[in-house]
KOLGUTI-227431 format. One line per 3 residues: number of its first residue (from 1); their letters; for each residue x, y, z of C-alpha. Coordinates in nm, 3 decimals. Example, Ala and Ser with C-alpha at 12.3 -4.5 7.8 and 13.67 -1.06 7.14 Angstrom:
<rs>
1) as) 1.230/-0.450/0.780 ~ 1.367/-0.106/0.714
</rs>
This chain:
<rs>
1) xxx) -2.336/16.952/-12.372 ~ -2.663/17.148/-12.423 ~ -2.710/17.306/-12.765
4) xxx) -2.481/17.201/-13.114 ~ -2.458/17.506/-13.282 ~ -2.068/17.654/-13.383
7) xxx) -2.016/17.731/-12.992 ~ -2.150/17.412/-12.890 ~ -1.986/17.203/-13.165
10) xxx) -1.675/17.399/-13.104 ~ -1.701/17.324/-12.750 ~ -1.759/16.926/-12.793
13) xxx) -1.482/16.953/-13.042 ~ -1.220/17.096/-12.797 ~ -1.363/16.855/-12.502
16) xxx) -1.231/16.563/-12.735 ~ -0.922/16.738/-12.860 ~ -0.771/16.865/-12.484
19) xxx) -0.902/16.533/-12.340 ~ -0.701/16.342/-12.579 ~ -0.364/16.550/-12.521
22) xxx) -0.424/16.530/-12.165 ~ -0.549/16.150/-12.171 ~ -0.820/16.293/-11.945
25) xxx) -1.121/15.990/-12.021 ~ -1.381/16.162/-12.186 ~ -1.767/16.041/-12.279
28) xxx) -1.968/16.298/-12.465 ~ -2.286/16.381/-12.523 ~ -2.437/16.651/-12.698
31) xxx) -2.820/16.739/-12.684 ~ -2.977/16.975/-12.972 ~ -3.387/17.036/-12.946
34) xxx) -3.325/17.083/-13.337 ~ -3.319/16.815/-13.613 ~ -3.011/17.002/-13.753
37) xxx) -2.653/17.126/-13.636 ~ -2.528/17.437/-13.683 ~ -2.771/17.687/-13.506
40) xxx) -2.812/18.034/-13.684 ~ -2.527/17.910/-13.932 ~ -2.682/17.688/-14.227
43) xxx) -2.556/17.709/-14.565 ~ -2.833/17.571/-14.853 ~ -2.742/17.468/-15.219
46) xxx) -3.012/17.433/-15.447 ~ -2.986/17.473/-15.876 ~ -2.602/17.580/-15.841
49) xxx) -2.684/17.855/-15.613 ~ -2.497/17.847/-15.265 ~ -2.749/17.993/-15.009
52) xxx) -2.595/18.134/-14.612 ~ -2.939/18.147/-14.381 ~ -2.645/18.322/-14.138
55) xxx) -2.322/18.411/-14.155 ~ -2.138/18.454/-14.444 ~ -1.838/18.615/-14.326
58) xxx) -1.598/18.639/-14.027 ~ -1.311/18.828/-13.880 ~ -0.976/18.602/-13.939
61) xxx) -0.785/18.856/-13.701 ~ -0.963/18.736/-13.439 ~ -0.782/18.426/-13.458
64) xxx) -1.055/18.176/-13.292 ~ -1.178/18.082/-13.583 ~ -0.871/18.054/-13.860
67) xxx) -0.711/17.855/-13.536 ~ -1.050/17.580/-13.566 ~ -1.033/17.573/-13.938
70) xxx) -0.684/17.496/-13.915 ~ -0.729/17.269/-13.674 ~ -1.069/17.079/-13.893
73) xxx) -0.765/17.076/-14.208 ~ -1.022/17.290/-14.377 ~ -0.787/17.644/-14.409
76) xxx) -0.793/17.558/-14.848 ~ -1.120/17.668/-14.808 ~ -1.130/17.977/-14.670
79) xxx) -1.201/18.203/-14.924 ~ -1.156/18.597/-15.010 ~ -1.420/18.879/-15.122
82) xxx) -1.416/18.918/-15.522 ~ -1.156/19.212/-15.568 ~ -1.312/19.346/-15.848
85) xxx) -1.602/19.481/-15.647 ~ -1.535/19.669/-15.293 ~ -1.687/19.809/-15.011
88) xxx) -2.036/19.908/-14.926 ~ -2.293/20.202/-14.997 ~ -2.502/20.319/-14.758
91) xxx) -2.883/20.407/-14.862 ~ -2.968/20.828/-14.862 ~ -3.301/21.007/-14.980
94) xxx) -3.344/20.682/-15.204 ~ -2.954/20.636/-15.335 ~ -2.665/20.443/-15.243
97) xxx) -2.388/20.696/-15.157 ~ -2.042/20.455/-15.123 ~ -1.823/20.457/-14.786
100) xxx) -1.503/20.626/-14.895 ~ -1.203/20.330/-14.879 ~ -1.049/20.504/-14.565
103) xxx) -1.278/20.515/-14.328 ~ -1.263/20.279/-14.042 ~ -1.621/20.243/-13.911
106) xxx) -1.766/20.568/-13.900 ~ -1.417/20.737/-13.861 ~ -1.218/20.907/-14.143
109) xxx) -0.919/20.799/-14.161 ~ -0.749/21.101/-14.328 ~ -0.859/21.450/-14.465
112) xxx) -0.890/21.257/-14.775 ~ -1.160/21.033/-14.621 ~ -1.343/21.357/-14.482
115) xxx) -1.326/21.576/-14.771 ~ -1.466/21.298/-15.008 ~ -1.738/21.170/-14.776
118) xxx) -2.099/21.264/-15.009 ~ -2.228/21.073/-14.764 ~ -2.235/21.334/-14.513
121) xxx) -2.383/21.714/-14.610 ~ -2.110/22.003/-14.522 ~ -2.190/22.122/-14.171
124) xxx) -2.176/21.678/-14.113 ~ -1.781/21.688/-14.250 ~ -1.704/22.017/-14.057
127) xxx) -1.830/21.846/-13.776 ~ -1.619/21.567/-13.806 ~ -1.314/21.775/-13.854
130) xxx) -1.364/21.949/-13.474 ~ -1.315/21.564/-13.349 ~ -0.934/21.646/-13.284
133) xxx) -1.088/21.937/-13.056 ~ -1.315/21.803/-12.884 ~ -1.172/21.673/-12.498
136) xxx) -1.158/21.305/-12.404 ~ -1.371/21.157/-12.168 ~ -1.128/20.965/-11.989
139) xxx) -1.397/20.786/-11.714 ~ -1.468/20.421/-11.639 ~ -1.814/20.508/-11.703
142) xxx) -1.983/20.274/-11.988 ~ -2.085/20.478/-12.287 ~ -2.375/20.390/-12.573
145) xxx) -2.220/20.377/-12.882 ~ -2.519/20.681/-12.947 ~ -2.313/20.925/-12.644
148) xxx) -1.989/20.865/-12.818 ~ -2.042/20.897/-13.156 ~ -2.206/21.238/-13.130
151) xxx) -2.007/21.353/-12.870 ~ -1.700/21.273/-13.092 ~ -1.849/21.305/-13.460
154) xxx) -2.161/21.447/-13.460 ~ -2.515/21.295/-13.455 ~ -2.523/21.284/-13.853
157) xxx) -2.228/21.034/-13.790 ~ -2.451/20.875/-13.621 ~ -2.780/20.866/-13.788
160) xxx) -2.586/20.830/-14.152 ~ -2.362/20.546/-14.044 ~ -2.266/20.452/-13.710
163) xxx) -2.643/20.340/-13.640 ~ -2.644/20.156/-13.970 ~ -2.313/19.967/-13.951
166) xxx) -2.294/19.899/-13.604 ~ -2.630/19.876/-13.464 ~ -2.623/19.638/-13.781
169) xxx) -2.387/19.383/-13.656 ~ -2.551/19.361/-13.358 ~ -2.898/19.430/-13.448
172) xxx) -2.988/19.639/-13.171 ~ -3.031/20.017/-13.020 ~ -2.732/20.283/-13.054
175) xxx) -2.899/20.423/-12.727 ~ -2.887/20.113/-12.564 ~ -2.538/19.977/-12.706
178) xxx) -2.241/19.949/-12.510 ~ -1.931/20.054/-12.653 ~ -1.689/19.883/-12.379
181) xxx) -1.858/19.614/-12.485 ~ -1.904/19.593/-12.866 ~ -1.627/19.871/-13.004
184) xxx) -1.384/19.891/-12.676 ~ -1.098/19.932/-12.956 ~ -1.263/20.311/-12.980
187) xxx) -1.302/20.367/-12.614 ~ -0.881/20.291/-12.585 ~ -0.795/20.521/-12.872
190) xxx) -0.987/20.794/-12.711 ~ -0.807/20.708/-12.412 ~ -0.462/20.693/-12.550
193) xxx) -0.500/20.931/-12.764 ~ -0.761/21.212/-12.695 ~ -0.891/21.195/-13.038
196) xxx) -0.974/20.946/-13.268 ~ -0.821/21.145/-13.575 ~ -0.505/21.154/-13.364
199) xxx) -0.516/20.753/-13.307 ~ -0.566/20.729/-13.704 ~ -0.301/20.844/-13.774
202) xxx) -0.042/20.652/-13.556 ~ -0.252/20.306/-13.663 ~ -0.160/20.456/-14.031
205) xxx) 0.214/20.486/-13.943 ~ 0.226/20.147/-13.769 ~ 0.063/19.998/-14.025
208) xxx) 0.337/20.118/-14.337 ~ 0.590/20.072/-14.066 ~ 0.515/19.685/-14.081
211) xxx) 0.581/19.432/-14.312 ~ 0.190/19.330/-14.448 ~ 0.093/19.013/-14.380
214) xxx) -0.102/18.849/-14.709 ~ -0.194/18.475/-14.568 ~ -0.577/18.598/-14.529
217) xxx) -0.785/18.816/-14.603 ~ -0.900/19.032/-14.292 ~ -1.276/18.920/-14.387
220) xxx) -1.316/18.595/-14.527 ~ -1.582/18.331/-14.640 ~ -1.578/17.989/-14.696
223) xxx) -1.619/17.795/-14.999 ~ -1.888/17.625/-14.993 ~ -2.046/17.835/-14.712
226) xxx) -1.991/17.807/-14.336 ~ -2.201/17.479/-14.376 ~ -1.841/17.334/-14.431
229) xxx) -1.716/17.418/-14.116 ~ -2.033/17.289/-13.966 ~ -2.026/16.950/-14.170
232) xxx) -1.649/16.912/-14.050 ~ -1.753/16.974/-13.673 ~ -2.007/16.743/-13.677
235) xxx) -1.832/16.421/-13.872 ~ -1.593/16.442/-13.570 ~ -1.849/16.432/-13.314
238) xxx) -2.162/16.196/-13.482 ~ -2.126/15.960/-13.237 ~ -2.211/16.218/-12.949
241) xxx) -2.499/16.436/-13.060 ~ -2.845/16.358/-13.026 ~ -3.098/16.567/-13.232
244) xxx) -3.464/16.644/-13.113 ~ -3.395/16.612/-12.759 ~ -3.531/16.932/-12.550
247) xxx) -3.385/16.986/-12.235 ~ -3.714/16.984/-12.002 ~ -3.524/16.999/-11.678
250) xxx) -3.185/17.051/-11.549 ~ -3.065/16.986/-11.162 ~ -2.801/16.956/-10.963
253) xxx) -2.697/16.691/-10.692 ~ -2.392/16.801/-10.440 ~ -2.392/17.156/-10.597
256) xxx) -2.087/17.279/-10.558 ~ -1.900/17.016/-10.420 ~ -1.587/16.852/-10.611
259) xxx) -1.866/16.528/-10.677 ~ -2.156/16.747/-10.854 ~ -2.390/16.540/-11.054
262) xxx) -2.594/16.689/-11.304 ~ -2.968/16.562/-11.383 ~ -3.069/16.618/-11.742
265) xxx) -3.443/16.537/-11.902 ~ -3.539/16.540/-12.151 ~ -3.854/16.454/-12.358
268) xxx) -3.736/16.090/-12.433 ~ -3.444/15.998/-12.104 ~ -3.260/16.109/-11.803
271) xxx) -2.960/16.145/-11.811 ~ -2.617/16.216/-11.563 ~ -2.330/16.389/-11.593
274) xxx) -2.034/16.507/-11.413 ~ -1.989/16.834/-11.606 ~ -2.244/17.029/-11.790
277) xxx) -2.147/17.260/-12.102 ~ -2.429/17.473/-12.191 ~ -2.448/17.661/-12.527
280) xxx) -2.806/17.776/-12.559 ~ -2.904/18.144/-12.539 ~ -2.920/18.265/-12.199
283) xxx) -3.251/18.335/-12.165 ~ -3.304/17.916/-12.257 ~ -2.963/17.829/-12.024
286) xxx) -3.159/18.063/-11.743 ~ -3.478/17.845/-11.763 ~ -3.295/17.565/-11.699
289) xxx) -3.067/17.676/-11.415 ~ -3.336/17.827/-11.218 ~ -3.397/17.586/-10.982
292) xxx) -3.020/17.530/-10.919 ~ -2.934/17.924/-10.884 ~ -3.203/18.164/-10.908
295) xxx) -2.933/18.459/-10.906 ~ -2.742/18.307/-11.193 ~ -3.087/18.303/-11.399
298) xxx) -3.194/18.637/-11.325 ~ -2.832/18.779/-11.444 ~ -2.839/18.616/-11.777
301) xxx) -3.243/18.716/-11.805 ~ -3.089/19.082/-11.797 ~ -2.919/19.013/-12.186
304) xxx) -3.177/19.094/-12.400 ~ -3.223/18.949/-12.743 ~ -3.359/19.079/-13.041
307) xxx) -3.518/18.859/-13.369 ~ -3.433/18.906/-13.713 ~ -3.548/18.758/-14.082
310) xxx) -3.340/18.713/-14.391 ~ -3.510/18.712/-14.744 ~ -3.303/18.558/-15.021
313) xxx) -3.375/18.618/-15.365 ~ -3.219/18.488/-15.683 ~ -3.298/18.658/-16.056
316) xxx) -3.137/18.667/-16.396 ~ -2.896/18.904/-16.414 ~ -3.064/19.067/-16.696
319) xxx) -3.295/19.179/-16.423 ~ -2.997/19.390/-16.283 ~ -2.940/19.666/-16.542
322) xxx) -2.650/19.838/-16.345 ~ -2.625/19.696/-15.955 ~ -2.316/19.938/-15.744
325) xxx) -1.996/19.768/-15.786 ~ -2.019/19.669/-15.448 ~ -2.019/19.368/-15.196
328) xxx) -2.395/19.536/-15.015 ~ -2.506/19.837/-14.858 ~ -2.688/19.922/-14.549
331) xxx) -3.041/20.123/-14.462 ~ -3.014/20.367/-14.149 ~ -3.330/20.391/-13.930
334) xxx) -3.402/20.702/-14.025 ~ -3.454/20.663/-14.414 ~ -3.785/20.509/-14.256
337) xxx) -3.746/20.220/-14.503 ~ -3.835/19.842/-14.415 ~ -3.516/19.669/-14.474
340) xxx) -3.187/19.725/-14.258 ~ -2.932/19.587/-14.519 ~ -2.831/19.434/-14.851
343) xxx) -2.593/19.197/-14.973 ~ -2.544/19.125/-15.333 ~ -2.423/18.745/-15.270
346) xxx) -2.314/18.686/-15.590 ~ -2.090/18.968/-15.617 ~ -1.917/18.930/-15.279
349) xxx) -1.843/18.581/-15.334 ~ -1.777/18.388/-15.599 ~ -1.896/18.079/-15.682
352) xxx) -2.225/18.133/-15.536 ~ -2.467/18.207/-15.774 ~ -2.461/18.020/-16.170
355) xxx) -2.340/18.206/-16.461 ~ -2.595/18.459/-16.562 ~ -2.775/18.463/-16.244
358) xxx) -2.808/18.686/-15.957 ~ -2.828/18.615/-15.567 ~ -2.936/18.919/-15.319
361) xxx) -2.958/18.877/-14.966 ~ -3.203/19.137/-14.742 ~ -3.208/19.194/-14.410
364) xxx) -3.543/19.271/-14.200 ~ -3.622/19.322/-13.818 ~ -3.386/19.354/-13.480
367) xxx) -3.400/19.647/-13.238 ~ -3.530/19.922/-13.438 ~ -3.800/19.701/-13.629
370) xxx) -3.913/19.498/-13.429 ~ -4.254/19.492/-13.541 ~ -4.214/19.381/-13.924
373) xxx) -4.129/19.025/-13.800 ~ -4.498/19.020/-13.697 ~ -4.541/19.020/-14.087
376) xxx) -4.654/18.654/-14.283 ~ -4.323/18.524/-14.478 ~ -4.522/18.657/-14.822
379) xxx) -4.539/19.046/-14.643 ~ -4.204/18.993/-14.577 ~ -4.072/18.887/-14.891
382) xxx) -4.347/19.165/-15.089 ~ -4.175/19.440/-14.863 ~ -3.792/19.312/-14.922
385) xxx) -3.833/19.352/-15.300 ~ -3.992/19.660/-15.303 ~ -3.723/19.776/-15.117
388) xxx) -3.456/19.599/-15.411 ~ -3.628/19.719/-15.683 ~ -3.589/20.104/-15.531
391) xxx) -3.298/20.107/-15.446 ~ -3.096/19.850/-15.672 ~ -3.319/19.921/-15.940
394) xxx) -3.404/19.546/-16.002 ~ -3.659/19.452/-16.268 ~ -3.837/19.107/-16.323
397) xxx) -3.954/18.843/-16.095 ~ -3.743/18.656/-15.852 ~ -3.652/18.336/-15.979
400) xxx) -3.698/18.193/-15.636 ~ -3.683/18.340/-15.275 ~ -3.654/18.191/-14.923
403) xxx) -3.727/18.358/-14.611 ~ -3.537/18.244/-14.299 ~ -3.608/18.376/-13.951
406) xxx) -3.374/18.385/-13.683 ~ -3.593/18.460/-13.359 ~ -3.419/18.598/-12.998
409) xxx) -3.087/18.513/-13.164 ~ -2.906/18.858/-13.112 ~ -2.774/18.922/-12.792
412) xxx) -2.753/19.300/-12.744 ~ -2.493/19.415/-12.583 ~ -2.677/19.695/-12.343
415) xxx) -2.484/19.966/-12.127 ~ -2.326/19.737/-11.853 ~ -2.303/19.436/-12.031
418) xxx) -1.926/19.367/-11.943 ~ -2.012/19.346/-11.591 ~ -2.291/19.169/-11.591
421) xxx) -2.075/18.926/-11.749 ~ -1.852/18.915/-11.517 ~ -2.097/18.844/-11.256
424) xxx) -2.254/18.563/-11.423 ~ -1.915/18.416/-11.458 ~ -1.871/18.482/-11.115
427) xxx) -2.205/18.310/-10.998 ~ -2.132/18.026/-11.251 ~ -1.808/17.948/-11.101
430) xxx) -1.967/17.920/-10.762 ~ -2.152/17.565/-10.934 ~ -1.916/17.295/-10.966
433) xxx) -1.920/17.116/-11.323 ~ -2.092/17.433/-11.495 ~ -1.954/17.648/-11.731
436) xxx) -2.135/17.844/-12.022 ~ -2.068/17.936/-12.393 ~ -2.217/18.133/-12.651
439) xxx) -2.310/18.466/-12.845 ~ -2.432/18.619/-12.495 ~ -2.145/18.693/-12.385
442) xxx) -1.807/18.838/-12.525 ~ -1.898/18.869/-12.902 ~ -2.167/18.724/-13.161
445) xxx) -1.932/18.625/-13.425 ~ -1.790/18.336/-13.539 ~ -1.424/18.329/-13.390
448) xxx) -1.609/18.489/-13.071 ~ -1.873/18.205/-13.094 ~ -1.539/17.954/-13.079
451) xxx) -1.326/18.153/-12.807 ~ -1.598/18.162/-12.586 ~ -1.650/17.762/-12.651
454) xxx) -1.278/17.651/-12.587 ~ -1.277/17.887/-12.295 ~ -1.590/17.668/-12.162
457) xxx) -1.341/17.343/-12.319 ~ -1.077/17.433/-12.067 ~ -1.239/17.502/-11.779
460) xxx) -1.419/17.185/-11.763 ~ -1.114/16.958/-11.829 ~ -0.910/17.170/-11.593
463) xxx) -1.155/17.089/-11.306 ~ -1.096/16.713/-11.425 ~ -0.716/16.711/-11.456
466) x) -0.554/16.593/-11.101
</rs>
């Protein structure tokens, strides 16, 4: 197992688990170039304050994560936004205007929805109400999430909020983004459909039509911080993981035959295996596999990755005369400021800040700025409260702040990424013992991080089972 962050932990975890059931003999070994676990995900706790580096927040309707929580006897601790703030604002001419409850995305959701958007100016919301009008494009063709959210919306859908919210998440270009392969939910409605105001409104029917379902929360936390679920992972699997050990080389013996042997060095031993799990970012997993299949390491050079930087601060609250009851907001590119996005911790969450005290969260660099990551940890922490104190109106000085970077750790997800995956999964079915896991490939969230991982799980033990 190369790499121990939440797909390779998830991975070593569901090795163990499946072997067990299928009393498949199992000895594991997991090597991580880091002296921690966990990868991007890290959770910190210092003077009451409970710090994410990372995530703070995942999907629990996709069910790959809920399903490992469950699984680590850890679901008591998943834990919901603070209901009496909501939503998210989105930053314009040097406010934060709020996202109207009924949009989904960047789409209204009901006249309602478009009629109360400030966001948007009025020629924007008459835009928007053509949508219904305008003809499908009912092609195999990939889209960018840029093509299909003017063609559909408008291009101040775009600029305003799809660019912000989306090209958030993933951190990368609208012009470059896939939406088969980061929103394909939008690409089926249109198809379906013909208009995503149509498809609104039979989701809305559907929806009343069914009895709601109140065991989670469709966004969740946990307390604590994802560190739990990290702590959890890796008291099951102590025995196997070995920090500090960089991969230095990686080959092959009997390639593709039913006896492949892996080689693994590293700076400190050789090793062999009989299967080979690797969770590192492709680029990394590419460098490796080179000599073993130059094809399969010039398809996964082809996902590009983008770097971006966190600054947390914490202040008295009395340094907050009147924050947006809200969870955050987000900064399109074109407001031309240095930040992308905001989360005010302590109000999403609770539990995570001291009584009295505040905890923000900024968000600096992928795609679209590139450049600021250039910028000493001081510049980058100088800009980020500049940036607070405009727009959130904060006074005083920070109590503390970190800065944590995150470099080449998003994936984008460019026009053609869905077959390019395909391809590589192709090629890396052609070596025997291989199989790969990770954000690269079919989503950069936490229950995608854990899906792709037992997918990797199964396909090595199948191979083993007679």
């Amino acid at each position: 197992m190369l790499g121990a962050g939440i797909s390779g932990l998830a991975s070593a975890f569901y090795l163990r688990e499946f072997s067990a059931e299928k009393q498949v003999p199992l000895e594991l070994i997991m090597l991580e170039g880091s002296e921690r676990t966990g990868g991007c995900i890290e959770t910190r706790s210092e003077n009451g304050f409970t710090m994410e580096m990372g995530a703070d927040t995942m999907l629990t309707d996709k069910p790959w994560g809920v399903a490992l929580i469950d699984r680590l006897g850890l679901r008591e601790h998943v834990q919901a936004m603070r209901p009496e703030f909501k939503g998210a604002g989105v930053a314009r001419d040097g406010k934060l205007v709020s996202i109207p409850d009924d949009f989904r995305l960047f789409t209204p959701t009901s006249m309602r929805a478009l009629l109360s958007a400030g966001l948007f100016s009025v020629p924007g919301r008459v835009r928007m109400a053509l949508e219904s009008f305008i003809p499908p494009q009912l092609g195999d063709e990939d889209e960018s999430l840029a093509s299909f959210v003017t063609r559909r919306l408008g291009r101040e859908v775009l600029d305003r909020l799809a660019q912000p919210l989306i090209g958030g998440i993933y951190s990368g270009d609208p012009h470059r983004l896939s939406m088969q392969a980061t929103l394909p939910q939008f690409v089926e409605m249109e198809r379906r459909y013909g208009s995503l105001a149509r498809a609104m409104v039979a989701a809305r029917k559907s929806t009343q039509a069914k009895a709601p379902n109140a065991t989670l929360p469709r966004m969740a936390g946990l307390r604590g911080g994802f560190g739990t679920l990290i702590a959890a992972l890796e008291h099951r699997l102590a025995d196997a993981i070995r920090h500090s050990q960089h991969v230095t080389a990686l080959s092959a013996e009997g390639r593709g035959g039913p006896n492949a042997r892996w080689i693994i060095e590293t700076s400190q031993e050789k090793l062999h295996a009989d299967a080979l799990i690797s969770a590192l970012p492709a680029y990394a997993t590419a460098g490796l596999l080179r000599s073993t299949n130059a094809r399969l390491a010039e398809l996964l050079e082809n996902i590009r990755y983008h770097s971006v930087a966190t600054v947390t601060f914490a202040f008295e609250t009395s340094a907050a005369q009147s924050l947006p009851p809200t969870y955050g907001f987000v900064v399109p590119a074109i407001e031309g400021r240095k930040i992308t996005a905001a989360t005010i911790t302590s109000q999403k969450y609770a539990a995570r800040a001291p009584a009295n005290k505040l905890l923000l969260r900024a968000f600096v660099g992928g795609a679209l700025q590139g450049q600021l990551l250039q910028k000493s940890d001081e510049d980058l922490t100088t800009m980020a409260l500049s940036e607070l104190r405009d727009l959130l109106g904060i006074n005083g000085k920070p109590l503390f702040s970190i800065v944590k970077r995150h470099p080449r750790s998003m994936p984008e997800y460019a026009l053609g990424h869905r077959p390019l995956v395909c391809e590589i999964e192709r090629e890396a079915s052609s070596i025997s013992g291989l199989a790969l896991a990770g954000s690269a490939y079919y989503g950069a969230g936490i229950p995608d991080c854990v899906h792709s991982a037992k997918r990797a799980a199964e396909k090595i033990l199948a191979a083993r089972l007679p």
